[in-house]
Steps between C-alpha positions, in 0.01 A plus 500: 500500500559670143138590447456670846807702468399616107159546621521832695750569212202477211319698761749780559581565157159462385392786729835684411365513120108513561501811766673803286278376254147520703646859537494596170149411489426903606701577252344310244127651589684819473636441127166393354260719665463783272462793757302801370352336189292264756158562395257563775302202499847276523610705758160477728539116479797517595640370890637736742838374425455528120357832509806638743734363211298659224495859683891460570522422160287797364695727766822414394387524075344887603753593760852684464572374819702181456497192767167313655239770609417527883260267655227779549512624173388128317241473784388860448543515084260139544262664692425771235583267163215254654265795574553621149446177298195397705342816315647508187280495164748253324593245701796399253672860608798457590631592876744797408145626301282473770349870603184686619440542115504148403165460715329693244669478204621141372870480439631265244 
């Protein structure tokens, strides 16, 4: 009878510990990812999910708007960052770099 009662126990406090953590894990992505120095090539291999935490990233770094930009700005601000490193001269530019001149002229 002592094992099923400490059973659900383990289980309960097991989850109790393990969930806030698993939440972090955005938070984590968020610390390491390194925003606007992405280079384009990184950034194009990215997933959708990686790439929305990358522009958020960048966003926040080149914004003077503090807090987590709207929804349709990442989607938009992907849109245009993956349009401009598909046709950049230097792959290895990084996202805040990527521009209409970079086509044409390599950036380091």
């Amino acid at each position: 009878m002592t094992v099923r009662r400490t059973l659900p126990t383990a289980v309960i406090l097991t989850a109790a510990v393990l969930l806030p953590a698993l939440g972090g894990c955005e938070q984590a992505k968020e610390a390491v990812n390194k925003g606007g120095d992405t280079p384009c090539s990184e950034f194009i291999s990215q997933d959708q999910d990686k790439q929305r935490v990358t522009v958020r990233k960048y966003l926040q770094q080149d914004s003077k708007v503090t807090g987590t930009p709207a929804p349709d700005t990442v989607d938009g601000s992907i849109a245009v960052i993956q349009l401009m490193c598909k046709v950049q001269a230097n792959s290895n530019t990084p996202i805040r770099d990527a521009d209409l001149t970079g086509i044409l002229v390599p950036k380091n």
